[in-house]
C-alpha positions in Angstrom: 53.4 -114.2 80.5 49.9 -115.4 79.3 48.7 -111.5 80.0 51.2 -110.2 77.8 50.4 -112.5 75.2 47.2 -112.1 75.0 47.6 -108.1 75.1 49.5 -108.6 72.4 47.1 -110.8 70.7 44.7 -108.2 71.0 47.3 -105.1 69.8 47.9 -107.6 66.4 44.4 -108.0 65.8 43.6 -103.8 66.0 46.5 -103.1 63.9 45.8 -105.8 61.0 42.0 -104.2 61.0 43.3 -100.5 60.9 45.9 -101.3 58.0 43.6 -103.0 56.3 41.1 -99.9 56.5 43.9 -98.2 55.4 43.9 -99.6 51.7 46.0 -101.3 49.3 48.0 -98.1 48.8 49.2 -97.8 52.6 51.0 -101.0 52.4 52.6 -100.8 48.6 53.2 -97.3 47.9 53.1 -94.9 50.6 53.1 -91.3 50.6 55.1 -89.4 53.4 52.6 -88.3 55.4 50.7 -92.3 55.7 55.1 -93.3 56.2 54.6 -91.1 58.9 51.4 -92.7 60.2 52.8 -96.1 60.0 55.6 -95.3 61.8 53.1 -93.4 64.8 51.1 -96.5 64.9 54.2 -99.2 65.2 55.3 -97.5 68.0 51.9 -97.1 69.7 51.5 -100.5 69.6 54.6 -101.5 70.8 54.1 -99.4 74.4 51.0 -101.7 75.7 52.7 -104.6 74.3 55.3 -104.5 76.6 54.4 -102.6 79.9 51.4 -104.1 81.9 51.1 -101.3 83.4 49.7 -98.9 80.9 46.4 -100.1 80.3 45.4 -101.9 76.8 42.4 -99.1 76.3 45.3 -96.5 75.9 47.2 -98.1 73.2 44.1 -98.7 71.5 42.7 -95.2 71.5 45.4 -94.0 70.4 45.7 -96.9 67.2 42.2 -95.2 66.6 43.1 -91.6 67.0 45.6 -91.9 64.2 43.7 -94.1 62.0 41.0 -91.1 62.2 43.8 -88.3 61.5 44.5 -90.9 58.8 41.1 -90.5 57.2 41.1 -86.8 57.5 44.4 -86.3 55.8 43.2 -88.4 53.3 40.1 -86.4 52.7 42.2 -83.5 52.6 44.4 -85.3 50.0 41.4 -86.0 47.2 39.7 -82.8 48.1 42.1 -80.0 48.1 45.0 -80.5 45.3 47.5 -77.4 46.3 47.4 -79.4 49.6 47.9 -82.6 48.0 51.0 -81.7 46.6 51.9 -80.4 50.1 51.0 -83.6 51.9 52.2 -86.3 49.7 54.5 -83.8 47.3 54.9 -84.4 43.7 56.6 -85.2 40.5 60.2 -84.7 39.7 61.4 -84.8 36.3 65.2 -85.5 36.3 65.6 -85.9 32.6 64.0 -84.3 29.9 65.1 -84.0 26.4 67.9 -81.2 27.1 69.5 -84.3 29.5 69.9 -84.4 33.2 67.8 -81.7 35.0 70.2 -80.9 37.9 68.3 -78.8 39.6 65.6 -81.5 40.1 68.2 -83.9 40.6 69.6 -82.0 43.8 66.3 -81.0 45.2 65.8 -84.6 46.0 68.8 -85.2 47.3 69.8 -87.3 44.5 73.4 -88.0 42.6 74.5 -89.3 39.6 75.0 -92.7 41.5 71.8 -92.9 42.5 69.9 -91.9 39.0 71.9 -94.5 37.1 71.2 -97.1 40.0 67.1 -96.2 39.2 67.8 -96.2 35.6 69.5 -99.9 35.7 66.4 -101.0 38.0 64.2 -99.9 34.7 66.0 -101.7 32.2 68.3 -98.5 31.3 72.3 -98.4 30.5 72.6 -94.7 28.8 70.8 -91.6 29.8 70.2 -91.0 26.0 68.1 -94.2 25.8 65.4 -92.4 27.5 63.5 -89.0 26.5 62.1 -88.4 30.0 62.7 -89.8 33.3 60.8 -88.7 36.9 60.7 -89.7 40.4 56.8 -90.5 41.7 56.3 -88.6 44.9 56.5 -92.1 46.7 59.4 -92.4 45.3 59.0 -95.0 42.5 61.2 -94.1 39.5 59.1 -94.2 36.1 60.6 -93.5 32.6 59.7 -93.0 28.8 62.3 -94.3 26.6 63.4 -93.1 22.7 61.1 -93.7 19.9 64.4 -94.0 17.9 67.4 -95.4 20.0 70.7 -95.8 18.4 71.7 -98.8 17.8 75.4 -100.1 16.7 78.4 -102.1 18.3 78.3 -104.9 21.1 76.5 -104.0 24.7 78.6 -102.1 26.5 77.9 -100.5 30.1 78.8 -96.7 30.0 80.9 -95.5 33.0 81.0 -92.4 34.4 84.4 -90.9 33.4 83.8 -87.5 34.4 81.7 -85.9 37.3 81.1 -82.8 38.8 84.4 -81.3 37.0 86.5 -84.7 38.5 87.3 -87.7 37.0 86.9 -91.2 38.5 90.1 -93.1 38.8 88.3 -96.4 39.5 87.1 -96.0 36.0 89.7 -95.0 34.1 92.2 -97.8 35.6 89.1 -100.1 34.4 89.0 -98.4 30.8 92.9 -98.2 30.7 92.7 -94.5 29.6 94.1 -91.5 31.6 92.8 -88.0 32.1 94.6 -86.9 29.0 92.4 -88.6 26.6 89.7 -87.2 28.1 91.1 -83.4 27.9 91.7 -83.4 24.2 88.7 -85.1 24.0 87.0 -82.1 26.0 89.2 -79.6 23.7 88.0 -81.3 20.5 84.2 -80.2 21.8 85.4 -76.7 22.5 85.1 -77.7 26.2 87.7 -74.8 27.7 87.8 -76.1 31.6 86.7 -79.7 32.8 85.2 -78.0 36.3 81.8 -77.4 33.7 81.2 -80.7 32.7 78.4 -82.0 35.0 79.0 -86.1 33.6 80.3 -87.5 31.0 80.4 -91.2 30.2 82.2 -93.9 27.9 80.8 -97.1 26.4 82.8 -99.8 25.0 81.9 -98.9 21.5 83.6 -95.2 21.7 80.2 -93.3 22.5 80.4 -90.3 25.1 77.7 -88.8 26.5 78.3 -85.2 28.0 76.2 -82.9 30.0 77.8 -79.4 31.0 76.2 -77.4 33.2 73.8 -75.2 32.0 74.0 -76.8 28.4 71.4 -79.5 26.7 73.3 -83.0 26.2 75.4 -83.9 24.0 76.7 -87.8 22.1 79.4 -88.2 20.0 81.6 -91.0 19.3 85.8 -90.9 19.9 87.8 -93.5 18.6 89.3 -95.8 21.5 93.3 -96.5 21.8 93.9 -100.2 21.5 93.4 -102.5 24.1 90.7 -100.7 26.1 87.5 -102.5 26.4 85.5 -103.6 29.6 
């Protein structure tokens, strides 16, 4: 028991120096190649921890061996930027002042959901309340908001009516509207067939924003049938 505590002891005190070699950015905002790294390391360590048997000088060799391919990758990173981009990947802007870059948006991986979930973390209800909006390559979601937002009516949180060509039932039971508001709707904006509208949102107030594929943005304001509000 004491042997295994003090291997581990030992394992603690290599990994805290290597990480802190490492820098600041290992530990806040990692790229995928130092994820990588981390991960490596974590389960190096945990392999003399708990088998006697394989002697402490292995598990610290290899600590050491990928805190070196660390340093080299990271040399790499500074010194060569087509590689940089390959390493640790870049930028993707997934609005832009023609809306919602889909394109971008599917390249990561990403839905609707999860761009209005990054928006809300920023302070962001409406996609039109920002001009420009990008994932960092670790990840971090940054955005650059209107010089001239509209203002007008109480704060209401848009819902997503209409995605991908199909409405959501949740929300329009929690709107009390139907899908035949939202035809005539699409009509009145010479919208022929609801399969090309990428998203489209309502606010409280009667604002819609709309996105068809292939097409810049669009907001216009619809007026509301009594009693819906949210």
């Amino acid at each position: 028991m004491g042997l295994i505590f003090l291997r581990t002891a030992l394992i603690f005190i290599a990994l805290l120096a290597v990480m802190r070699m490492m820098g600041k950015r290992q530990i806040g905002e990692m790229q995928p190649f130092e994820l990588v790294i981390t991960l490596l390391i974590a389960e190096l360590a945990c392999i003399p921890m708990a088998d006697t048997s394989i002697p402490l000088l292995y598990g610290a060799v290899s600590i050491l061996t990928i805190f070196l391919l660390h340093q080299i990758m990271l040399v790499f990173d500074l010194k060569l930027k087509p590689l940089k981009a390959v390493l640790g990947g870049k930028p993707s802007v997934v609005i832009n002042k023609s809306g919602i870059d889909i394109t971008q948006l599917k390249k990561n991986s990403l839905d609707i959901s999860d761009l209005i979930e990054s928006m809300r973390g920023a302070g962001y209800f409406s996609f039109d309340d920002v001009d420009y909006a990008l994932y960092e390559a670790n990840g971090n979601f940054s955005a650059m908001p209107k010089e001239k937002k509209e203002s007008g009516g109480a704060p209401s949180i848009p819902l997503v009516m209409l995605e991908e060509g199909k409405y959501s039932k949740t929300n329009l039971e929690k709107a009390h509207l139907d899908e035949k508001f939202f035809d005539e709707t699409l009509h009145s904006q010479n919208v022929k067939k609801r399969r090309s509208v990428f998203i489209l949102t309502l606010d409280g107030n009667g604002k819609i924003y709309m996105q068809c594929y292939g097409q810049k943005y669009r907001t216009f304001h619809v007026r509301l049938p009594e009693g819906t509000a949210w």
